[in-house]
C-alpha positions as CSV (number, residue, x, y, z in Angstrom):
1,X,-25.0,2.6,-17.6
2,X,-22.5,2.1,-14.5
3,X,-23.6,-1.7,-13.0
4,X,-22.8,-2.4,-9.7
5,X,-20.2,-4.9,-10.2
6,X,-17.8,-2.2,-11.3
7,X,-18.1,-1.0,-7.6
8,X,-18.7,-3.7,-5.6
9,X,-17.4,-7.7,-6.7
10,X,-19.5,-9.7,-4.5
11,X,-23.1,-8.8,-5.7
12,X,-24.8,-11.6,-7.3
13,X,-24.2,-10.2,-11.0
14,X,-20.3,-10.4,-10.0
15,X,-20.6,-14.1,-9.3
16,X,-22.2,-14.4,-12.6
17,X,-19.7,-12.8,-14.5
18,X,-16.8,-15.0,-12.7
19,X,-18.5,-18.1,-13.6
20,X,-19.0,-17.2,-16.9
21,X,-15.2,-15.6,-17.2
22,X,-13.6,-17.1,-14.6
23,X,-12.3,-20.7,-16.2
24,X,-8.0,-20.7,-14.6
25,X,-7.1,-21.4,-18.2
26,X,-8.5,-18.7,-19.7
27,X,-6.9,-16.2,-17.3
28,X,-3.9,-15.5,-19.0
29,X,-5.5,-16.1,-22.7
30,X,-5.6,-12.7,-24.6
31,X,-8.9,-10.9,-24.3
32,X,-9.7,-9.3,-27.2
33,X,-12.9,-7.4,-25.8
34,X,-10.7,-6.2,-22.9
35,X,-7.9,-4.8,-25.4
36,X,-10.7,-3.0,-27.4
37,X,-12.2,-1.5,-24.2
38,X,-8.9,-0.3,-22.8
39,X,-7.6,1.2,-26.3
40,X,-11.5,3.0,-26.6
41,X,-11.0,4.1,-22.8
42,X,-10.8,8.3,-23.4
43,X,-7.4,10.3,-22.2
44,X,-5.7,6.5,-22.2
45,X,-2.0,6.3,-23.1
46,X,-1.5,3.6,-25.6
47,X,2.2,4.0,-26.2
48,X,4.4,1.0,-25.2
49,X,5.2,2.5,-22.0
50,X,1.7,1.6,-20.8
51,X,1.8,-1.7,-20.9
52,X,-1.5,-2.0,-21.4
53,X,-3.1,-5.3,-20.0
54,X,-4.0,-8.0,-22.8
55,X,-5.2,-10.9,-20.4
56,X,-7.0,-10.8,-17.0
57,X,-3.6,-11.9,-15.4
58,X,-2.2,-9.2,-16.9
59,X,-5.1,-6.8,-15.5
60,X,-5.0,-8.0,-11.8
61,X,-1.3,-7.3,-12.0
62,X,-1.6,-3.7,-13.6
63,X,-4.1,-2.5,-10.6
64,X,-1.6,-3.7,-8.1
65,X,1.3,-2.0,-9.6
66,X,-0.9,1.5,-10.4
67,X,-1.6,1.3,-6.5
68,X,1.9,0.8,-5.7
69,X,3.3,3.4,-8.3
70,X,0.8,5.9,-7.3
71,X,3.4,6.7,-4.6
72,X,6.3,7.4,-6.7
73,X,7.5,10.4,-9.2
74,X,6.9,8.1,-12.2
75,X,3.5,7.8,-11.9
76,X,1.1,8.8,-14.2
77,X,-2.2,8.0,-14.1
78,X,-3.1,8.1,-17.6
79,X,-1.9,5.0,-18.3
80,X,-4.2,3.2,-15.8
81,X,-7.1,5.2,-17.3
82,X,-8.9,1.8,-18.2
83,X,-9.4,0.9,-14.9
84,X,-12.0,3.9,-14.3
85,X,-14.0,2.5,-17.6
86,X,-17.0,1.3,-16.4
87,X,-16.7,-1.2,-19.3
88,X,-14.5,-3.1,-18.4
89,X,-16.2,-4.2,-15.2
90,X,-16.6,-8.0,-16.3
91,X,-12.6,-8.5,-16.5
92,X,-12.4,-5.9,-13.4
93,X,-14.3,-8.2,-11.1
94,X,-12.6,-11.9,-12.4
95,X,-9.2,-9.5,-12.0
96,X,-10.3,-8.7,-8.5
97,X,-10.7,-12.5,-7.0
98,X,-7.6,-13.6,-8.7
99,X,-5.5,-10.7,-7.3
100,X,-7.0,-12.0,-4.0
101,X,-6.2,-15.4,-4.4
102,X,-2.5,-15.2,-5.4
103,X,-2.0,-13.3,-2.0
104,X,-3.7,-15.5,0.2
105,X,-2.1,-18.5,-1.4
106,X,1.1,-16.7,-1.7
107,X,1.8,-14.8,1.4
108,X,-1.5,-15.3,3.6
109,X,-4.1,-13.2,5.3
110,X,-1.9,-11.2,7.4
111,X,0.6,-10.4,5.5
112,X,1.6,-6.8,4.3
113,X,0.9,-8.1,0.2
114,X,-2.5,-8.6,1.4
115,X,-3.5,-5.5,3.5
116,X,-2.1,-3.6,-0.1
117,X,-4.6,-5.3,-2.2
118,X,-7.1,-4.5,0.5
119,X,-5.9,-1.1,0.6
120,X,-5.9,-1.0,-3.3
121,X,-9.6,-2.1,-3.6
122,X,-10.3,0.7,-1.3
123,X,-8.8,3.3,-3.4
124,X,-9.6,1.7,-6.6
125,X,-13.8,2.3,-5.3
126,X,-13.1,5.7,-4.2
127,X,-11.7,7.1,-7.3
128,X,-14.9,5.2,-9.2
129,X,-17.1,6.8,-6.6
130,X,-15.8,10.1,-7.5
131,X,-16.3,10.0,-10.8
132,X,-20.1,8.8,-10.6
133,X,-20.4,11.9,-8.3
134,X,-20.7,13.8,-11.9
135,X,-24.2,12.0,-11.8
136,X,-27.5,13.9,-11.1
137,X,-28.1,13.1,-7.2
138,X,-31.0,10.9,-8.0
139,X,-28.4,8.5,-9.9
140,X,-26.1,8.8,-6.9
141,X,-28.8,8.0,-4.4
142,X,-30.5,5.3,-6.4
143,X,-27.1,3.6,-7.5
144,X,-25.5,3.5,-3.8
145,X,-28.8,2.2,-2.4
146,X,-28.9,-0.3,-4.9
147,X,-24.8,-1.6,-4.3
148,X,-25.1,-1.4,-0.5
149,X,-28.4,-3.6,-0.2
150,X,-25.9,-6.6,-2.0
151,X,-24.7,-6.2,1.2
152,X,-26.6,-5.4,4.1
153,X,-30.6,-4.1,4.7
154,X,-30.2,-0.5,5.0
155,X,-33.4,0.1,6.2
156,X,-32.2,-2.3,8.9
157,X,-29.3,-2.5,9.8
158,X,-28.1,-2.0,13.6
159,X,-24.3,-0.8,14.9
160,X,-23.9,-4.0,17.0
161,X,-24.0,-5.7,13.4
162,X,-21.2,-3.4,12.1
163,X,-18.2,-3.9,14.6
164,X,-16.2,-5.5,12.2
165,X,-17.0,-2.6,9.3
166,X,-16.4,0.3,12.1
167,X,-12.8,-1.8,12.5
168,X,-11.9,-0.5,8.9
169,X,-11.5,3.0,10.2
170,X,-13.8,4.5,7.4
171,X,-16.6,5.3,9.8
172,X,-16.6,7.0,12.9
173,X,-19.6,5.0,15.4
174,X,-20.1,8.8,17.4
175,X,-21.0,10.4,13.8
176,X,-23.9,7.8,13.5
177,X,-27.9,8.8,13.5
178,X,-29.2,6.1,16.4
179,X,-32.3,6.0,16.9
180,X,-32.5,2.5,19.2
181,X,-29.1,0.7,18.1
182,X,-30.6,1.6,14.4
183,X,-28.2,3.1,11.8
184,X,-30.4,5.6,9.7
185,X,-28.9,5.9,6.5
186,X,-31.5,5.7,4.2
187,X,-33.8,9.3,3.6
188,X,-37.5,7.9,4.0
189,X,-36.0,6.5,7.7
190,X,-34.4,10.0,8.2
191,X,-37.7,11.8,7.7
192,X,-40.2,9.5,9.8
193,X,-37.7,10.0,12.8
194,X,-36.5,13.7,12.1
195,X,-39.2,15.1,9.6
196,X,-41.1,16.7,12.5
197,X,-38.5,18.1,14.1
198,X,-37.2,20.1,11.2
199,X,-38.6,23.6,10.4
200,X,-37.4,26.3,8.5
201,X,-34.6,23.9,6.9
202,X,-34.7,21.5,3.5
203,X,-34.9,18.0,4.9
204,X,-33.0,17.0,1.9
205,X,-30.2,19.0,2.8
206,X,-30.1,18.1,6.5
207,X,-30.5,14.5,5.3
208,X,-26.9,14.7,3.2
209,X,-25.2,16.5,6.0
210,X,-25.7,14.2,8.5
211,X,-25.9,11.1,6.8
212,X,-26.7,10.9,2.2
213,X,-24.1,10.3,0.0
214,X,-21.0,10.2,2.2
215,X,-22.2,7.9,4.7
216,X,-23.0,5.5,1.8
217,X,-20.3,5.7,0.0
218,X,-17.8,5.2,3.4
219,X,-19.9,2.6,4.1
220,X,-19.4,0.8,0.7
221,X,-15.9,0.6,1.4
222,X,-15.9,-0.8,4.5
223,X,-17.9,-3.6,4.0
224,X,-15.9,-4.2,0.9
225,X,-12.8,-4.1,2.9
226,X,-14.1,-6.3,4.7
227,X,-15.7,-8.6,2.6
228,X,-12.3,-8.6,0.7
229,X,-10.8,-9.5,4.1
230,X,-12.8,-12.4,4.8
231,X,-12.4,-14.0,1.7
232,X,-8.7,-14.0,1.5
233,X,-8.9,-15.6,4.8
234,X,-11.2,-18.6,3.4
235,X,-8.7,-19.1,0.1
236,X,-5.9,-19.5,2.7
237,X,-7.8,-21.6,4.7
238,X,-8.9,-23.7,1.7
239,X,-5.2,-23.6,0.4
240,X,-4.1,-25.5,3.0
241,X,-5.7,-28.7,2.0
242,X,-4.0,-28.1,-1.7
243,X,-1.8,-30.9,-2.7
244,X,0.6,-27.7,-4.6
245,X,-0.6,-24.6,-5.6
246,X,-1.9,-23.4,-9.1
247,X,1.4,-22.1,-11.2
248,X,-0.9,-19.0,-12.4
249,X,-1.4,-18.6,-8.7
250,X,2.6,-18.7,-8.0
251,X,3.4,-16.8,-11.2
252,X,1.3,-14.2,-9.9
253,X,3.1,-13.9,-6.7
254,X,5.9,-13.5,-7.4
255,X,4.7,-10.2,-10.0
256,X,4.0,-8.4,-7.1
257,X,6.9,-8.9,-5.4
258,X,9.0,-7.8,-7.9
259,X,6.8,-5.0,-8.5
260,X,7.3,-4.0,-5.0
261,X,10.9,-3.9,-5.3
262,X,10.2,-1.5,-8.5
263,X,8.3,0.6,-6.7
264,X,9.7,1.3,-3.9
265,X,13.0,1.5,-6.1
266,X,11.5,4.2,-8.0
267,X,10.2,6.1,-4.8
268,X,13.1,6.2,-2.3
269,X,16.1,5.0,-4.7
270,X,18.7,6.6,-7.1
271,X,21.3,5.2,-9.0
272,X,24.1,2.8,-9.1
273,X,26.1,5.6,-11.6
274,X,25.6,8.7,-8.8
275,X,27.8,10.4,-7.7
276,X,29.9,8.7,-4.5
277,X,29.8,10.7,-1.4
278,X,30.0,9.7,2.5
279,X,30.1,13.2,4.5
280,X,26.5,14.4,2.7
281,X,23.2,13.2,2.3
282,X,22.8,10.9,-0.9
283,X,20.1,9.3,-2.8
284,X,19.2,5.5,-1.7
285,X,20.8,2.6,-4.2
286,X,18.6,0.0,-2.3
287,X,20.4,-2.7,-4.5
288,X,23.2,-1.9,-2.2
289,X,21.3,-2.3,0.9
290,X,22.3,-5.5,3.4
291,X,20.5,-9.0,3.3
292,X,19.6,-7.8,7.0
293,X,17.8,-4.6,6.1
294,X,15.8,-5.9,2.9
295,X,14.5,-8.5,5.0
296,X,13.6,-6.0,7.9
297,X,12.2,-3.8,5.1
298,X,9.9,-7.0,3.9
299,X,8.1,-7.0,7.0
300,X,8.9,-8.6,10.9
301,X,6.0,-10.8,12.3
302,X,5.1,-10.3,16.1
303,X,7.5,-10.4,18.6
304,X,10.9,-8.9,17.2
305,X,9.0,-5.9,15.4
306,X,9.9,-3.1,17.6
307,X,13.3,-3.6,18.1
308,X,13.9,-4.4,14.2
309,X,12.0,-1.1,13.4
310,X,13.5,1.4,16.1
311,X,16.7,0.3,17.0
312,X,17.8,-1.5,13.9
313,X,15.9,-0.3,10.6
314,X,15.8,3.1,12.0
315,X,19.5,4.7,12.1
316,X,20.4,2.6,9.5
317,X,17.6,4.6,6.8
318,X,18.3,7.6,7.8
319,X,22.4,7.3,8.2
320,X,21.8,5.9,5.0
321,X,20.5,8.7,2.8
322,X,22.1,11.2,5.1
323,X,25.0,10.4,6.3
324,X,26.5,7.4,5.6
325,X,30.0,8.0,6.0
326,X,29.5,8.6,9.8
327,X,31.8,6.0,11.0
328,X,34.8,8.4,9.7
329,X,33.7,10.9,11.2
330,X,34.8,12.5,15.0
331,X,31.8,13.6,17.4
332,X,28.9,13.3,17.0
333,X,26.6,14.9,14.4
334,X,22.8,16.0,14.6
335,X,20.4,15.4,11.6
336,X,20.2,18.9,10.8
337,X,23.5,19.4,10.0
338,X,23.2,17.6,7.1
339,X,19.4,18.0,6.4
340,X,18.9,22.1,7.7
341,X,15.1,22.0,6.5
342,X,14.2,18.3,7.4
343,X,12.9,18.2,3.9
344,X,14.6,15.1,3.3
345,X,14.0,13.3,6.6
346,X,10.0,14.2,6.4
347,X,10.1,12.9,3.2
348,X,12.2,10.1,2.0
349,X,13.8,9.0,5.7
350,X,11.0,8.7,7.9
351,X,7.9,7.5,5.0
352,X,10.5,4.6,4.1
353,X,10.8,3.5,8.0
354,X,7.0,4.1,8.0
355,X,6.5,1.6,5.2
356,X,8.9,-1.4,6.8
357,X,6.0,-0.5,9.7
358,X,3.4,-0.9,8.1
359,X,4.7,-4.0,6.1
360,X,5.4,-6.2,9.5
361,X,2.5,-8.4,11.1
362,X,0.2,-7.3,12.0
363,X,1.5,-3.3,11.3
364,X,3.6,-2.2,13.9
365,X,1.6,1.0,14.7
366,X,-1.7,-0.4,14.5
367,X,-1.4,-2.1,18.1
368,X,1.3,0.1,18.8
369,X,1.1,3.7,17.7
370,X,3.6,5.1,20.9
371,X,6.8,2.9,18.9
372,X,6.1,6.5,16.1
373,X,7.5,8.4,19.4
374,X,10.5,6.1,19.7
375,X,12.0,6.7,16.0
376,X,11.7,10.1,16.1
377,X,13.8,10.0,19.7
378,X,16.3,7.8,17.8
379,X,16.9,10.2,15.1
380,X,17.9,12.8,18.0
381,X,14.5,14.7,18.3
382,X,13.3,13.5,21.7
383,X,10.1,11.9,22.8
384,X,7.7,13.6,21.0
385,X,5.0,12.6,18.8
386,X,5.7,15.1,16.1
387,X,9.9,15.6,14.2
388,X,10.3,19.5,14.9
389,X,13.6,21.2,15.1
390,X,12.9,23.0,18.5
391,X,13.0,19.4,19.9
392,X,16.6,17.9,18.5
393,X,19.3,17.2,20.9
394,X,16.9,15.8,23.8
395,X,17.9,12.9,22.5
396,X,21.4,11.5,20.4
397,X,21.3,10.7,16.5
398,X,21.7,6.6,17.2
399,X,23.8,5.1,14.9
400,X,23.5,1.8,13.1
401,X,23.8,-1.0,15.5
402,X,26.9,-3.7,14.7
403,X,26.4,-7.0,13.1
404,X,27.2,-8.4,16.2
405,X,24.7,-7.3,18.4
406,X,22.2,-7.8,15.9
407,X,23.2,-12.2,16.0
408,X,22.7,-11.5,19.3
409,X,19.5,-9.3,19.8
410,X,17.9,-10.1,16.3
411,X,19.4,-13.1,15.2
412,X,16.7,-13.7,12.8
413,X,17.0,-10.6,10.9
414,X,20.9,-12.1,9.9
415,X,21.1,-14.1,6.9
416,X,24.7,-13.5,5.7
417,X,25.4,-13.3,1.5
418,X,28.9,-13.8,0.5
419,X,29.3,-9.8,0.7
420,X,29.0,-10.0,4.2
421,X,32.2,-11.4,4.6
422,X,34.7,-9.2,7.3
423,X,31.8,-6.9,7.8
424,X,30.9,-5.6,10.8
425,X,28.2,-3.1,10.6
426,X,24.9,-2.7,8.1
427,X,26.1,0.6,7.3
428,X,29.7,-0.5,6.3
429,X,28.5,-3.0,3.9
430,X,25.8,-0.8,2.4
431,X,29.1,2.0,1.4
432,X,31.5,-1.0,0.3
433,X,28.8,-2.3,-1.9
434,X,27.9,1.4,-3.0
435,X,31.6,1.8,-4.0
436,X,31.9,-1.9,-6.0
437,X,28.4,-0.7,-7.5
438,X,30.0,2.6,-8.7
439,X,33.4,0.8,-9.8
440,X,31.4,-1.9,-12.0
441,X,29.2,0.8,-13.5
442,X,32.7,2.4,-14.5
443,X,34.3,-0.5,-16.3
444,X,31.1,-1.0,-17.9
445,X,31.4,2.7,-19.4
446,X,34.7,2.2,-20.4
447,X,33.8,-1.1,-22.6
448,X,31.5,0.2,-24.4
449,X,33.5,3.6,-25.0
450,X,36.3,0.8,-26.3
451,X,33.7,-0.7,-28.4
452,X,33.3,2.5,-30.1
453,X,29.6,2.9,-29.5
């Protein structure tokens, strides 16, 4: 039997289970029932390589890397299989609150490590909800009633009360049955306001169209969202009148940062050992990248956002993995060139300057979705809302601003390293570092070759 809990972690039996399992010291002890549950989960991998969680730390930090990783050629989702067992919903929902916690003490409620575990909890129900859709209809029905009245009264529940939930962008208010300011969602409501208008048609049937199972399950989500949303905010809140925060807390942290440095490693990056190259496109060795750009890449509060993402972040990424020698090169040169199909600009170039977005606060697009128009006319393919080919050469290919008009314009973004000594441009120091990278991984070769092994 699926309990609600493994859906939705702030019904009343959820509460229950984190008082009973919820104690900080026990939160990285071993769990043996969570070990049997996960190596009893069918199609799991149990190999080393799937590091399968043995403590509830361990667990909170799994579903944040799985989210993350989903993104990325490594990823295979049978070794997160456990975390669509319906068994393991007791460890699931203590995971869930201390995931929750470590961000809002760690990085606070608007911060891009926060909106991912939002996003994660999202996608986390969604893939639960489809696999209860195997179900007979009555389960679905009875089992989605049952989670969302934990939350609201859906036999009473009006749109004025779910501004905040229509904020997630899950539901759309105009797809809505109104009948006075009233949601309808549930079927008895749907036939004593519709049933007489509805002839030579199965009620049921219009029922699911136009609201059933969908709406309830988008519903769901939102409100968790934003449940999820509001609590993080109180934790930071309360945080603030902490003398220091919890070491688990801390410990936990910094996990995810350093799994988002993985992940995005293993999405956009190559490696140190590739081949060197400056007139063709090449794969990203983000170790080489500049103090400037990992910090742009980590996210710009409001205020210096759009220039950091356009005229900065921008030519950098895409000179980057296109072209980075462009600095010995005479004229000027259009994407294209280099990238005939785009295939590597729609793809690596444009979803990495997209993430840095995404990662400022609040996300650059969501307050201003026109600053989409200005990257694509800085990578030479005019103002226009979508990268087409017909487009390039209304406007130029910028290339990576110098290091310094960026003291001058950002001067936050420029926290010199040693490496940045006698550099003048982002680019420069990305292809010196590239080159030292290459040389070490060289000498390194030749050691152990010496060595004989």
């Amino acid at each position: 039997m699926i309990k609600t809990s493994f859906i939705n972690p702030f019904s009343s039996d959820a509460k229950e289970i984190v008082s009973k399992l919820g104690q900080i010291d026990k939160l990285d002890t071993e769990e043996d029932n969570l070990i049997n549950i996960i190596n009893h989960t069918h199609g799991q991998i149990l190999d080393r390589s799937a590091k399968i969680p043995e403590t509830i730390k361990q667990l909170a930090i799994r579903k944040y890397e799985w989210y993350l990783y989903r993104k990325t050629d490594k990823f295979d989702e049978k070794r997160y299989e456990y975390l669509f067992n319906p068994d393991i919903y007791e460890y699931d929902v203590v995971s869930f609150y201390l995931l929750c916690q470590a961000v809002a003490i760690g990085y606070g409620p608007d911060s891009h490590e926060t909106k991912q575990v939002i996003d994660m909890e999202k996608e986390l129900i969604n893939q639960r909800l489809e696999k209860i859709k195997i179900e007979p209809n009555d389960f679905q029905e009875s089992f989605l009633r049952k989670t969302l009245n934990q939350l609201i009264d859906t036999n009473n529940t009006y749109w004025v009360n779910l501004k905040e939930v229509l904020e997630q962008g899950e539901l759309d208010l105009n797809k809505l049955l109104l009948v006075n300011g009233r949601v309808i969602i549930e079927y008895e409501d749907f036939m004593e306001e519709y049933g007489n208008l509805i002839e030579h048609r199965d009620p049921r049937t219009m029922y699911e169209v136009t609201c059933g199972v969908e709406l309830k399950s988008k519903l769901l989500k939102s409100l968790i969202m934003l449940h999820t949303k509001n609590y993080i905010k109180t934790v930071y809140e309360m945080s603030k009148r902490m003398v220091e925060p919890n070491p688990l807390m801390q410990d936990i942290s910094q996990s995810l940062k350093e799994i988002q440095l993985k992940a995005q490693e293993a999405r956009y990056g190559g490696k140190a050992g590739s081949i060197f190259a400056d007139n063709q496109p090449v794969t990203y060795e983000m170790e080489a990248f500049p103090p400037c750009v990992r910090k742009c890449m980590r996210g710009i509060k409001s205020g210096g956002r759009n220039d950091a993402i356009v005229l900065f972040l921008t030519p950098f990424i895409s000179y980057a993995r296109l072209y980075p020698g462009i600095f010995s090169q005479e004229g000027t040169i259009k994407v294209s060139d280099v990238d005939s199909s785009l295939e590597i600009t729609h793809n690596e170039v444009i979803p990495m300057i997209y993430d840095a977005a995404e990662a400022c606060s609040p996300p650059l697009f969501k307050d201003q979705p026109q600053e989409k128009i200005n990257i694509n006319s800085k990578l030479g393919f005019g103002m226009h809302e979508e990268l087409k080919l017909e487009n390039e050469g209304e406007t130029q290919w910028y290339t990576p601003m110098s290091c310094e008009k960026i003291k001058l314009h950002m001067p936050s973004l420029c926290t010199p390293n040693v490496d940045c000594k006698k550099i003048g441009n982002p680019l420069t120091y990305y292809n010196r570092k590239r080159k030292l990278m290459k040389r070490d991984n060289k000498n390194n070769k030749g050691q152990v070759n010496n060595n004989g092994n």
